[in-house]
C-alpha positions as CSV (number, residue, x, y, z in Angstrom):
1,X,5.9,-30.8,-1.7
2,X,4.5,-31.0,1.9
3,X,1.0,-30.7,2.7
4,X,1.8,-27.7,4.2
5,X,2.8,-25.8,1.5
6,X,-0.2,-26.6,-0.6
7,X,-2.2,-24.9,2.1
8,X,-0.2,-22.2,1.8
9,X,-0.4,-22.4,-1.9
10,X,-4.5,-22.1,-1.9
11,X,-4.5,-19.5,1.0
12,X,-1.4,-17.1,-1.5
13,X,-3.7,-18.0,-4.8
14,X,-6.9,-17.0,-2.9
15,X,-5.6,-13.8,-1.2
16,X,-4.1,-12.6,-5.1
17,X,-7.9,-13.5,-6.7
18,X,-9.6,-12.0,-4.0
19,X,-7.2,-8.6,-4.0
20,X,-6.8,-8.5,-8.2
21,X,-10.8,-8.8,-7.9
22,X,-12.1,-6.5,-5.4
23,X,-9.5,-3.6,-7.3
24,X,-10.1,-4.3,-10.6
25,X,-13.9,-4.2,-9.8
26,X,-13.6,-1.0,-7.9
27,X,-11.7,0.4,-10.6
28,X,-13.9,-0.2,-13.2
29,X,-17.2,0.8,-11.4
30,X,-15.3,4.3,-10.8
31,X,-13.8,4.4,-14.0
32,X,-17.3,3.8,-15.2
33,X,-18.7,6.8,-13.1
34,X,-15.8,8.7,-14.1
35,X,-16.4,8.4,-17.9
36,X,-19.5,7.8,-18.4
37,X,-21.0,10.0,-15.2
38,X,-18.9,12.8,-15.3
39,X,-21.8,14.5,-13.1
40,X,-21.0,12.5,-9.9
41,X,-17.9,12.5,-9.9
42,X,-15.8,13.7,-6.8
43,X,-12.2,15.3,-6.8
44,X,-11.0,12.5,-4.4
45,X,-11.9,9.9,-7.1
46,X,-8.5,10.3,-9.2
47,X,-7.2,9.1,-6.0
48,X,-8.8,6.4,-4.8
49,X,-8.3,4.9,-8.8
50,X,-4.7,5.5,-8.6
51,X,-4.5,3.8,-5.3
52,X,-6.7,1.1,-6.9
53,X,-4.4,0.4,-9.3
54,X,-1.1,0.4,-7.0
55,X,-3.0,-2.2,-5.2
56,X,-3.4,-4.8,-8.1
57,X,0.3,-4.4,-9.1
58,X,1.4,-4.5,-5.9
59,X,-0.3,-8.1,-5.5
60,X,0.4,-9.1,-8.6
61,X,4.2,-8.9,-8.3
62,X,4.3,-9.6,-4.7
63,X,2.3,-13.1,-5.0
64,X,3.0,-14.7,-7.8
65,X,6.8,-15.7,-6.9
66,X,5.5,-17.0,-3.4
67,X,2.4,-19.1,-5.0
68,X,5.4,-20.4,-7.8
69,X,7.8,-21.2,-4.8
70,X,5.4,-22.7,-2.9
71,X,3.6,-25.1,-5.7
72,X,7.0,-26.1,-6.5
73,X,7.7,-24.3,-9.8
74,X,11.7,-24.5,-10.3
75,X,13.8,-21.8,-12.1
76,X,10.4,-19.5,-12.3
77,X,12.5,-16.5,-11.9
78,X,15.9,-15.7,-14.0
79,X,18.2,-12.9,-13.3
80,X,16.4,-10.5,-15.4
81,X,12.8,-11.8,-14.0
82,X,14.1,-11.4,-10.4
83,X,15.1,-7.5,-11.2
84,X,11.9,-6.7,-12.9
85,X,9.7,-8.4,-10.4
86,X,11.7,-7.1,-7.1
87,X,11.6,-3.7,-8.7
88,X,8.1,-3.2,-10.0
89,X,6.5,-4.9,-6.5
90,X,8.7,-2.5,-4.2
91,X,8.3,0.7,-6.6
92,X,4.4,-0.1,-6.7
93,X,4.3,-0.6,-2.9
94,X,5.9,2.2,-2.4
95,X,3.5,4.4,-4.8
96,X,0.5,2.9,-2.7
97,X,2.1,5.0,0.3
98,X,2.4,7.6,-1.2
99,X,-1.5,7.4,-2.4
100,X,-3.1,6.9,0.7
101,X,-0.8,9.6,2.7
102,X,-2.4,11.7,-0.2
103,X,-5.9,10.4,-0.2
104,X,-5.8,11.0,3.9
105,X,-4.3,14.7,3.4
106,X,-7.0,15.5,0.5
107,X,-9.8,13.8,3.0
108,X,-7.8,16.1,5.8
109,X,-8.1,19.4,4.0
110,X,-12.0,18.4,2.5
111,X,-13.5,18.6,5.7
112,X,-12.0,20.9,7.8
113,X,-14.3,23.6,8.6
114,X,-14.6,27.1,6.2
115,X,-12.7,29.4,8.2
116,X,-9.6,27.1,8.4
117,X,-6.1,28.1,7.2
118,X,-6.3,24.8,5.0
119,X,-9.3,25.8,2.9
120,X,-7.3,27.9,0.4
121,X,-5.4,24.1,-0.4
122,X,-8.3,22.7,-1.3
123,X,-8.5,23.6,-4.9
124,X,-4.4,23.7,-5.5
125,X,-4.4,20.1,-4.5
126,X,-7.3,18.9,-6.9
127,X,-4.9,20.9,-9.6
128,X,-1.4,19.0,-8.3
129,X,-3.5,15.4,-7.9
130,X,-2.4,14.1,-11.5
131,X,1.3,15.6,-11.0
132,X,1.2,14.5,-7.4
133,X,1.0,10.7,-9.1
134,X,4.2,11.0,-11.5
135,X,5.7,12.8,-8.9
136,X,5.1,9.5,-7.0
137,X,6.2,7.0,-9.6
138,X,9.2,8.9,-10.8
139,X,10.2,9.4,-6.7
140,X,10.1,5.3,-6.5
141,X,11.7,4.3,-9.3
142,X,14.6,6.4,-8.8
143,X,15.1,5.1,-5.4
144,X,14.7,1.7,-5.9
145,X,16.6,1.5,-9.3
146,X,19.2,0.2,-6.8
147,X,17.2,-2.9,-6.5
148,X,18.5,-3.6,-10.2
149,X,22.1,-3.2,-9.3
150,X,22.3,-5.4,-6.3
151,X,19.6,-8.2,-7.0
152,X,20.7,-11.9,-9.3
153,X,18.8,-15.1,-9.4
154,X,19.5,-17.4,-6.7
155,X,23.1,-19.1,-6.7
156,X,23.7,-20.7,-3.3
157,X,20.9,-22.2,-1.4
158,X,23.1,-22.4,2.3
159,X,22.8,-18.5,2.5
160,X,24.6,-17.1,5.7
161,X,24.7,-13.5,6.8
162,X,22.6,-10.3,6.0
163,X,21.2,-10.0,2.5
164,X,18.0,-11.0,0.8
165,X,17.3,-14.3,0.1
166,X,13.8,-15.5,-1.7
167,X,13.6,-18.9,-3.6
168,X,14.4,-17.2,-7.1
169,X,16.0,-14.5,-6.4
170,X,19.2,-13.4,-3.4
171,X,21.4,-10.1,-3.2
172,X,24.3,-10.2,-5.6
173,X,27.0,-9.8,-3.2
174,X,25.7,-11.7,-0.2
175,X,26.9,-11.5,3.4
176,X,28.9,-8.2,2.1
177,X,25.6,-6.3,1.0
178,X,26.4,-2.6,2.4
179,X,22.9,-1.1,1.6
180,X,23.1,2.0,4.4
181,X,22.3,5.1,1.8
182,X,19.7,3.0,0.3
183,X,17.9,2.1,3.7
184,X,18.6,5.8,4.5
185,X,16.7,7.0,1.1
186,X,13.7,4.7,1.9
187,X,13.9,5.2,5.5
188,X,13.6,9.0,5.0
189,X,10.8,8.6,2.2
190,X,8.3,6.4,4.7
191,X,8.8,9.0,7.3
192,X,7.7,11.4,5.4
193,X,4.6,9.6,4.4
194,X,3.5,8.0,7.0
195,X,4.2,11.0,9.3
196,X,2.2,12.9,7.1
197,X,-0.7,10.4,6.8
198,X,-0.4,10.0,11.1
199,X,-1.0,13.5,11.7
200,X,-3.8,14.3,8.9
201,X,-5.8,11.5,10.4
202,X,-5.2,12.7,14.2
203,X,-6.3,15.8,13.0
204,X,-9.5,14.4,11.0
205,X,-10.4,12.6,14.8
206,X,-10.1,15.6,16.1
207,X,-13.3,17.2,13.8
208,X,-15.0,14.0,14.3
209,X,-15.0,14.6,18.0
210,X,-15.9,18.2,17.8
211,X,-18.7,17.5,15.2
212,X,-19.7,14.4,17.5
213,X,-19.7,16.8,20.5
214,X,-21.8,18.9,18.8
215,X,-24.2,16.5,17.1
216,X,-24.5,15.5,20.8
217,X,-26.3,18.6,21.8
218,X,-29.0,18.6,19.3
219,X,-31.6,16.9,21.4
220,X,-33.4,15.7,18.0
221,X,-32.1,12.2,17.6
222,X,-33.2,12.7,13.4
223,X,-30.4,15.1,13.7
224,X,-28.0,13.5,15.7
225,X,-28.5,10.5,13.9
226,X,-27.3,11.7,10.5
227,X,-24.2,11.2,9.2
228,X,-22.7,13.2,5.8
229,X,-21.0,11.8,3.1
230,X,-17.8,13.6,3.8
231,X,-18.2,12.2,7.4
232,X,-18.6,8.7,6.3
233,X,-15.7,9.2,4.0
234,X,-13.7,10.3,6.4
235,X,-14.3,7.5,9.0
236,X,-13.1,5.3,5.9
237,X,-10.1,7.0,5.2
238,X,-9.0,6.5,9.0
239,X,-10.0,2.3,9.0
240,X,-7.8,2.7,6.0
241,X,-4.9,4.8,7.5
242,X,-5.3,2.0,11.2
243,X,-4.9,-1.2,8.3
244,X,-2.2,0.3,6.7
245,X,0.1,1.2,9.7
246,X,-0.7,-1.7,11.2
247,X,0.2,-4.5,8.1
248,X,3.1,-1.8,7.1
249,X,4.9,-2.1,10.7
250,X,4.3,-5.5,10.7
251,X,5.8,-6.5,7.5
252,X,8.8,-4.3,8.0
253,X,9.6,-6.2,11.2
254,X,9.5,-9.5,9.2
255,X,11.8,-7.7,6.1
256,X,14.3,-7.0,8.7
257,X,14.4,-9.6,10.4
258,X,14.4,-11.4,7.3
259,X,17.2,-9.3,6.3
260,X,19.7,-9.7,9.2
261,X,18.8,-13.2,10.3
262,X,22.2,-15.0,9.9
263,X,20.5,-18.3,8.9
264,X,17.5,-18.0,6.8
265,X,14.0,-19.1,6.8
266,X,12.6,-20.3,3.7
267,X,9.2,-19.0,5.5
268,X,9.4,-15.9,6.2
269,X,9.6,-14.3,2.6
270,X,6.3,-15.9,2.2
271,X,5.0,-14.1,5.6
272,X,6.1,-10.9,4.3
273,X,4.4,-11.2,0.9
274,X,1.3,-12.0,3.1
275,X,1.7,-9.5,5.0
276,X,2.2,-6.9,2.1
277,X,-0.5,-8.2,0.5
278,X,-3.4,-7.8,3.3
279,X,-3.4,-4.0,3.1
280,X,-4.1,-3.9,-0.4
281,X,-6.7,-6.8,-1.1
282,X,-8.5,-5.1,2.2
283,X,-8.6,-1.8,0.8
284,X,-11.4,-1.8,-1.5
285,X,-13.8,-3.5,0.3
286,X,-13.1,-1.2,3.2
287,X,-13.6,1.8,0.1
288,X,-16.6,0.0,-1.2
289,X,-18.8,1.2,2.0
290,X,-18.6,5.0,1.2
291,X,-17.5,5.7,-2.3
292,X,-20.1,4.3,-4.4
């Protein structure tokens, strides 16, 4: 094993402490709140624990096959590991989208003013939170039970052509994978969500900017000064929404490239995990700030 790849060891085993950590502590400290302070609790709070808990799967199953590969570990992953693994960290990733487009819309529709059309939402969506999250589980699994079908343990290690290729685990029929309907599905799915989460938070600048234009001509600084809770929530929710566009464009340019390259780089599954990994172990130390 180079000296390399025990760097990149430590930095993979420190990112997955630091990310299983800062969630499961957030977690708990709501959950505490939630249970045992049923008083100050808020209707975004299902939420945020729901996304809390996408998180630590999501770098759970997204890490621990890089930190094996890259310690050395041989044969960490059989056929049936490679299915369970690949399917659990993309249907988890994909719930966590889902989750923060909804945690942006909810923020969205809690602070716009009382006479907008939105207000009438505002209790409808604290009654569809709960369904909103099987909806979101049962929407991923069904689209990425194709990841069961089409994924084997790794058989050839001079892999040429399109198809995925990690150190346990390759496409079943490699170099003639035909995956258009399934890129399609998922393609159509992140639109959706990501659309949706772009245009709730343009819209929550928007009232920031009108309640900053307003706050401006209050000549007492006390007053100008002041920021509200929903605010500050708000301004949270958009640092999340910028970190999550950003590390989600950034992976996908490595998954494709990863994807089509005709020779493959041992690398560059490792970069991805990374970079899948960085929106989630920032998240609740981004969340810590506000909601507590």
């Amino acid at each position: 094993m180079f000296p390399g790849d025990t760097i990149f060891g430590i930095f993979l085993i420190s990112q997955l402490c630091i990310g299983v950590l800062g969630n499961s502590l957030l977690f708990m400290l709501y959950a505490y709140s939630f249970l045992v302070k049923p008083h100050q609790k808020k209707h975004i709070d299902p939420i945020v624990m729901h996304l809390l808990l996408a998180n630590v799967l999501t770098i759970m199953f997204t890490l621990t096959p890089d930190i094996a590969s890259t310690l050395g570990v041989r044969h960490f992953l059989n056929e049936v590991g490679c299915q369970t693994v690949l399917f659990l960290y993309r249907v988890t990733r994909g719930v966590s989208i889902c989750t923060t487009s909804l945690l942006s819309a909810f923020q969205a529709i809690t602070v716009s003013p009382s006479n907008s059309k939105w207000v009438g939402l505002k209790f409808k969506l604290y009654l569809w939170t709960c369904p909103s999250f099987l909806f979101f589980w049962v929407l991923n699994m069904l689209i990425y039970i194709h990841v069961i079908e089409s994924v084997t343990a790794i058989r050839n290690f001079t892999l040429v052509g399109p198809g995925y290729a990690h150190a346990y685990c390759q496409t079943r029929h490699f170099g003639k994978h035909n995956s258009s309907s399934f890129f399609i599905v998922v393609l159509v799915r992140d639109l959706v969500f990501v659309l949706l989460m772009i245009c709730t938070s343009l819209y929550m600048v928007k009232l920031l900017y009108r309640h900053h234009r307003r706050a401006q001509h209050i000549h007492s600084p006390c007053i100008s000064s002041q920021q509200s809770p929903e605010h500050k929530a708000t301004r949270t929710i958009l640092q999340l929404v910028c970190c999550f566009v950003f590390f989600y464009f950034s992976n996908n340019c490595v998954m494709f490239y990863s994807f089509y390259a005709r020779h493959k780089v041992s690398r560059s599954e490792g970069i991805s995990g990374v970079l899948s990994s960085c929106y989630p172990t920032i998240c609740p130390f981004l969340l810590m700030k506000t909601f507590s």
